[in-house]
C-alpha positions as CSV (number, residue, x, y, z in Angstrom):
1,X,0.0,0.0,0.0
2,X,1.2,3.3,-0.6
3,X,1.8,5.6,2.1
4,X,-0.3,8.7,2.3
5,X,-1.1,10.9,4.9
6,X,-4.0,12.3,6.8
7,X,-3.8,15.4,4.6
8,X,-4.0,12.9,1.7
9,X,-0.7,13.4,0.3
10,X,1.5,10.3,-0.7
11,X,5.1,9.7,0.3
12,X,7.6,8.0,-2.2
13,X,10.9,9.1,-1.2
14,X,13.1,8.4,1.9
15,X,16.1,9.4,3.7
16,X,18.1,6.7,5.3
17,X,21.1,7.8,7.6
18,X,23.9,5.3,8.2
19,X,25.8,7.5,11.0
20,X,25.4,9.9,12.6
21,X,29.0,10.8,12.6
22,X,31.3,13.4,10.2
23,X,34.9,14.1,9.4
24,X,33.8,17.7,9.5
25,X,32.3,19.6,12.4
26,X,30.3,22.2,10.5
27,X,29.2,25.0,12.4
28,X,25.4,25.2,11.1
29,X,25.0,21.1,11.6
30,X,26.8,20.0,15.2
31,X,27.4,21.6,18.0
32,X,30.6,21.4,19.5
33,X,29.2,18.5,22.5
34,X,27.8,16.4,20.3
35,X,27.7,12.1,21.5
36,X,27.6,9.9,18.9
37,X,25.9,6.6,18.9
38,X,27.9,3.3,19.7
39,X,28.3,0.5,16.7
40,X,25.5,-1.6,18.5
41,X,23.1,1.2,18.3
42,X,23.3,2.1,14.8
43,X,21.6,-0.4,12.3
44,X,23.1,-2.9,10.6
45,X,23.8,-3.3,6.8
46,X,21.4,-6.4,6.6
47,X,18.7,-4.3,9.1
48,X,19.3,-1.4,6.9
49,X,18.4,-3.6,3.7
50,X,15.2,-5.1,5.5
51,X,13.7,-1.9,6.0
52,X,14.5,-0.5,2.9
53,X,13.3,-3.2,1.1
54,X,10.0,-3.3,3.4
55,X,9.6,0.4,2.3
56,X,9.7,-0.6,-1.5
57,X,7.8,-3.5,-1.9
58,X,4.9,-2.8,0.9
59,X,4.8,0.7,1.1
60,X,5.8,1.9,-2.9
61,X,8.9,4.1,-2.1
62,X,11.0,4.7,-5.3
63,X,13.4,7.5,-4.0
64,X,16.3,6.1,-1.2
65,X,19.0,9.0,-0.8
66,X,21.8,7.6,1.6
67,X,22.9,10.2,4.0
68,X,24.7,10.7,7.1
69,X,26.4,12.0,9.8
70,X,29.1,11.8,6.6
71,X,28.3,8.7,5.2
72,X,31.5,8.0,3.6
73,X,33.0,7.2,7.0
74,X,31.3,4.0,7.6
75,X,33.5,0.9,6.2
76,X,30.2,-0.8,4.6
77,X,29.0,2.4,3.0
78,X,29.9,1.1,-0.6
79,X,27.9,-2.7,0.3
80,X,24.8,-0.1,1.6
81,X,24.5,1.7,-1.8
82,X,25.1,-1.7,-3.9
83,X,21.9,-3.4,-1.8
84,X,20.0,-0.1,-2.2
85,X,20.9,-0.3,-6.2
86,X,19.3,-3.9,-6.4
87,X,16.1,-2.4,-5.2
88,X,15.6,-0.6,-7.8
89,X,14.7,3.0,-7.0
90,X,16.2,6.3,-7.7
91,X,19.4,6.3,-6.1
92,X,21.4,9.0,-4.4
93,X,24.1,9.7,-1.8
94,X,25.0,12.7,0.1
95,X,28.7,13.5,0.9
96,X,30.8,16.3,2.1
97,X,33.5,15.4,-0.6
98,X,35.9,15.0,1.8
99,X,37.3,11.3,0.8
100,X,35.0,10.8,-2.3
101,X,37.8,10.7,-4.7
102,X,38.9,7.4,-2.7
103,X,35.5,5.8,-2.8
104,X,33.8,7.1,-5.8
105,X,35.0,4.3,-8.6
106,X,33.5,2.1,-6.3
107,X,30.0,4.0,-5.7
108,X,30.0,3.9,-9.6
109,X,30.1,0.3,-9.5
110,X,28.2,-0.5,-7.2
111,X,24.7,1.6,-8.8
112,X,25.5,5.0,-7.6
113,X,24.4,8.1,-10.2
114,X,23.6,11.0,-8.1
115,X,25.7,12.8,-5.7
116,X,24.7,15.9,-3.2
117,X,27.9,17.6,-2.3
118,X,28.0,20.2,0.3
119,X,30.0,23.1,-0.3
120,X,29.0,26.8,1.6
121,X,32.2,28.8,0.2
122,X,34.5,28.9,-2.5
123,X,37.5,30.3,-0.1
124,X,39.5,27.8,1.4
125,X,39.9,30.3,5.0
126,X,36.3,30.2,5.5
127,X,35.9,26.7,4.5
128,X,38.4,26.0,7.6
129,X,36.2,28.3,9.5
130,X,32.8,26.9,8.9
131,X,33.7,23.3,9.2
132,X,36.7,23.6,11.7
133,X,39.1,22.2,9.6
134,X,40.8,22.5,6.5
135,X,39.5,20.4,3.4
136,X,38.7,23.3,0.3
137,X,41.0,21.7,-2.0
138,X,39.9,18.0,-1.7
139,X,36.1,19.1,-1.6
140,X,36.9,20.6,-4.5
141,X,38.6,18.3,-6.8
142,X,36.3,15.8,-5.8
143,X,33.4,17.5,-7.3
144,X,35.4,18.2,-10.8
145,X,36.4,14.5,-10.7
146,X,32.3,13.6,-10.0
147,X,31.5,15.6,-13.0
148,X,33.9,14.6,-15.2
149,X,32.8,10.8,-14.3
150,X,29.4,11.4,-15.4
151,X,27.2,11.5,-11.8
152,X,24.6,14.1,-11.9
153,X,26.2,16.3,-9.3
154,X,23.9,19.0,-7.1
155,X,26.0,21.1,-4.9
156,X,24.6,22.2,-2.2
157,X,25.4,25.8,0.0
158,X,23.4,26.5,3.1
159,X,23.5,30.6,2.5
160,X,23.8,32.3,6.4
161,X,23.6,36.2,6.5
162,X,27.0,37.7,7.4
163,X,29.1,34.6,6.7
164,X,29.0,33.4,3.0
165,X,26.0,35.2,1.1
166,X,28.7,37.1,-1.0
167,X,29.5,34.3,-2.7
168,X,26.0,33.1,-4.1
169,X,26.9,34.9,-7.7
170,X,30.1,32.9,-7.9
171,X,28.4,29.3,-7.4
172,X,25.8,30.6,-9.7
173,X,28.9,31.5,-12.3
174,X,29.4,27.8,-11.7
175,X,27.0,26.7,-13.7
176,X,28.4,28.6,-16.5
177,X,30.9,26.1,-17.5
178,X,30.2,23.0,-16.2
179,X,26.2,20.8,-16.3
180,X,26.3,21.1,-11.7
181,X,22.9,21.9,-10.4
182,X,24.0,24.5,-7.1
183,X,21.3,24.6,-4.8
184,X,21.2,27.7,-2.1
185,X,19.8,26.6,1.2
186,X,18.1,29.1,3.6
187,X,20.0,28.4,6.5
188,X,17.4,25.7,9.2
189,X,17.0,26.0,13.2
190,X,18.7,23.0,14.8
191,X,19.7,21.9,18.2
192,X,23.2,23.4,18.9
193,X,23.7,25.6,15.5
194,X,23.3,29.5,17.1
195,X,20.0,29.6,15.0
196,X,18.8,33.2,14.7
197,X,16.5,35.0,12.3
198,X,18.7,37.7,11.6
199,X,21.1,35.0,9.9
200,X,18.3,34.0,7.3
201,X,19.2,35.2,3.9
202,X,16.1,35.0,2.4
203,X,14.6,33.1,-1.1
204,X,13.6,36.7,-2.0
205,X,17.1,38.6,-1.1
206,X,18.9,35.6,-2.9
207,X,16.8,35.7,-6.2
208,X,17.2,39.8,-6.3
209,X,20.4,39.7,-5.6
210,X,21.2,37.2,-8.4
211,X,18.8,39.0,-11.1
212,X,20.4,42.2,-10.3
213,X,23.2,40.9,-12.5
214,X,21.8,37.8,-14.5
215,X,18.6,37.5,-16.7
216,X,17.4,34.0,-14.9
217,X,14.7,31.5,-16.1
218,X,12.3,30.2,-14.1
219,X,12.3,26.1,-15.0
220,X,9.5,23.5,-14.4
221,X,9.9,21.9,-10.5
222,X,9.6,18.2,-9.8
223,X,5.8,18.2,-8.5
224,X,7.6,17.0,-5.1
225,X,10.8,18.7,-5.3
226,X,11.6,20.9,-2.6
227,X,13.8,23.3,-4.5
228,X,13.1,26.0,-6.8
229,X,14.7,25.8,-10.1
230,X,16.5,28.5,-12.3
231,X,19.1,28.6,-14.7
232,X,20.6,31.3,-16.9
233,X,19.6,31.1,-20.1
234,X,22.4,29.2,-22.7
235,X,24.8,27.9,-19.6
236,X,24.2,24.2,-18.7
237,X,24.2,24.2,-15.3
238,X,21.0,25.5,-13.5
239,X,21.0,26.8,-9.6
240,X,17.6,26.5,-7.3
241,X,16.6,27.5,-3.4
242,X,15.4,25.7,-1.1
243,X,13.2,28.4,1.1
244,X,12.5,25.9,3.7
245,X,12.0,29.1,6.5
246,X,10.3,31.8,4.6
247,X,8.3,29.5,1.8
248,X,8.1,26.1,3.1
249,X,6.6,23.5,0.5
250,X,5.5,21.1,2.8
251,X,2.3,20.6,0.7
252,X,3.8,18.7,-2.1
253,X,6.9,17.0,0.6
254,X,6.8,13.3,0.3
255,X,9.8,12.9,1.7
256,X,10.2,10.3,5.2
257,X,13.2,10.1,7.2
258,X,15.2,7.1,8.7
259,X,18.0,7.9,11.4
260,X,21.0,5.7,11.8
261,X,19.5,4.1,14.3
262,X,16.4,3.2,13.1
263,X,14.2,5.4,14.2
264,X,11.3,6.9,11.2
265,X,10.8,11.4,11.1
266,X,8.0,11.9,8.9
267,X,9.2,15.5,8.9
268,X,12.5,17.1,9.3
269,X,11.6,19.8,11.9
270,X,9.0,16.7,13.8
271,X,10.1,16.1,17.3
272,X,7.8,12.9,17.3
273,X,10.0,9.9,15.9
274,X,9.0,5.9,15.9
275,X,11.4,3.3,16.7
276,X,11.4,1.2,13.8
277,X,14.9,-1.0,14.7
278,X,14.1,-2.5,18.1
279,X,10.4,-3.5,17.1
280,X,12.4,-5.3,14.4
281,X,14.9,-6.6,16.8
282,X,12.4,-7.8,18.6
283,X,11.1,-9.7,15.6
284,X,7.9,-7.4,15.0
285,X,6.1,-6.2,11.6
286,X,7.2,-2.3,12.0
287,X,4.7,-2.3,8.9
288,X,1.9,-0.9,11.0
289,X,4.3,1.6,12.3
290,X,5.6,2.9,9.3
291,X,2.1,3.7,8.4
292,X,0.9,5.3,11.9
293,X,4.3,7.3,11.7
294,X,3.0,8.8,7.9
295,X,-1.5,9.3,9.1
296,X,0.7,11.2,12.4
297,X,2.5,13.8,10.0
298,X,1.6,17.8,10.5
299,X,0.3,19.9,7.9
300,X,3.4,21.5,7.7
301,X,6.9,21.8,9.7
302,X,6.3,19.3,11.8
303,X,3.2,20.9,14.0
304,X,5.5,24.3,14.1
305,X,4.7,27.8,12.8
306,X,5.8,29.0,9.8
307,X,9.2,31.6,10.0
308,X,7.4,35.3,9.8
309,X,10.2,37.8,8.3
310,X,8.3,40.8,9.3
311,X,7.8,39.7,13.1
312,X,10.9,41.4,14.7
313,X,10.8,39.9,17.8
314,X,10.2,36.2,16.5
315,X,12.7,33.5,17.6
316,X,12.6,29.7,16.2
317,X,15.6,28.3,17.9
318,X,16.3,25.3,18.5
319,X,12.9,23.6,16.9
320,X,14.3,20.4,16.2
321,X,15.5,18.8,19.6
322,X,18.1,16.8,17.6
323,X,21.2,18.7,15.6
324,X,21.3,18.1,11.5
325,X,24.1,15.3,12.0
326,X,22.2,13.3,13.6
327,X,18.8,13.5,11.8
328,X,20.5,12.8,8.1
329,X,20.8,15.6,5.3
């Protein structure tokens, strides 16, 4: 059966963390105290196959993305994509570059065609600075060498006021030369990451500032994407937003969650989760509560109220009790 909602919408895509650890420590995604999980507590490769497979076949998911925590830093990672390949769904893996160019012959061969990269500056100081450690370079050359390998590449900058929106027109140049879809990221309240409305740079303030130099295109969005779409006209590339603070599109999301250890979000900003691996420990169907997880899922972010630019004195911090590493990208 397929898995819809109480607001009637259907959910075909999921997210399924491995770890919930990184080789970076980016500023915006974990806070300086953060405890990772122990091996026992994260699922396995075989319980990670079960309930992906369970997810396509009962429930009609077509969409797996692999994310993390950095993903890349778990041994099996390659094994995990190949068993998600066999299922037969739109495939994807999220990475923060960092070791790709060691792995990625191997994601190739084992299914893998689409990569998110995360990138949020083009200058190697500030790279050090948001992800407390030095890395530009390899980041980098690993997303040339993706290209060239023929993966359809997005790269993806989480845009904070006062830190990196002077760069938005040179990842949009990006797209001049090379088919990379850039996608700018209104920068997300988490647990830990010094949220604050003030560092929101706006889906408005980033399209003005981009048309104030480039005619743009408007292009035709995914009916479930969560990213608006542009490109300029005649380069290959194309570069979107995704407004999740100021223009949520939580009306066409069909997007579910798995954390590494096992536990199912039906929403990113949800603070409600269900724990999927020890019912299955334990031998259970977690059929029943993957589908009382979806009929539970808010109208919109998560039960929360939408970000209101004009109300000075709003504050939204911390409205996911969990920090991005640990929830899955």
């Amino acid at each position: 059966m397929e898995l819809t909602d109480r607001h009637g919408r259907k959910h075909r895509s999921l997210r399924i963390s491995i770890v919930d650890k990184c080789d970076l420590r980016c500023t915006y995604c974990m806070p300086e105290d953060q405890h990772f999980l122990k091996r026992e507590e994260l699922m396995t490769r075989k319980e990670i196959s079960t309930i992906a497979k369970l997810f396509v076949e009962r429930h009609g998911i077509t969409k797996i993305r692999i994310t993390g925590g950095e993903p890349l830093v778990r041994p099996d990672a390659g094994d995990i994509v190949r068993d998600m390949a066999q299922l037969g769904v739109s495939l994807g893996l999220t990475t923060n570059a960092m070791t790709l160019d060691r792995h990625l012959d191997g994601l190739i061969a084992a299914g893998l065609k689409n990569l998110n990269i995360s990138l949020d500056t083009f200058d190697a100081e500030r790279f050090k600075k948001i992800a407390r450690r030095d890395g530009f370079d390899r980041v980098w050359a690993s997303i040339l060498l993706a290209l060239e390998k023929g993966l359809r590449v997005k790269v993806n900058m989480v845009v904070m006021r006062g830190v990196n929106e002077d760069e938005i027109l040179r990842f949009v140049e990006f797209t001049r030369e090379h088919d990379v879809h850039v996608r700018f990221i209104e920068f997300m309240p988490f647990a830990g990451n010094h949220w604050g409305r003030e560092r929101v740079y706006t889906y408005a303030e980033m399209l003005g500032h981009i048309g104030s130099v480039h005619t743009v295109e408007k292009l035709i969005d995914d009916p479930h994407s969560t990213a608006k779409a542009y490109r300029v006209p005649g380069w290959p590339g194309t570069f979107a937003v995704i407004s999740t603070v100021t223009e949520p599109f939580c009306g066409d999301c069909d997007r579910l969650r798995l954390t590494a250890e096992g536990k199912m979000r039906n929403c990113l900003f949800t603070r409600e989760e269900t724990d999927l691996l020890s019912a299955l420990r334990r031998g259970e169907d977690i059929a029943p509560l993957i589908e009382a997880n979806v009929l539970a899922k808010h109208a919109m972010l998560g039960g929360l109220p939408q970000f209101k630019p004009e109300k000075e004195e709003e504050v939204l911090h911390d409205l996911s009790e969990r920090p991005m590493v640990s929830i899955g990208g």
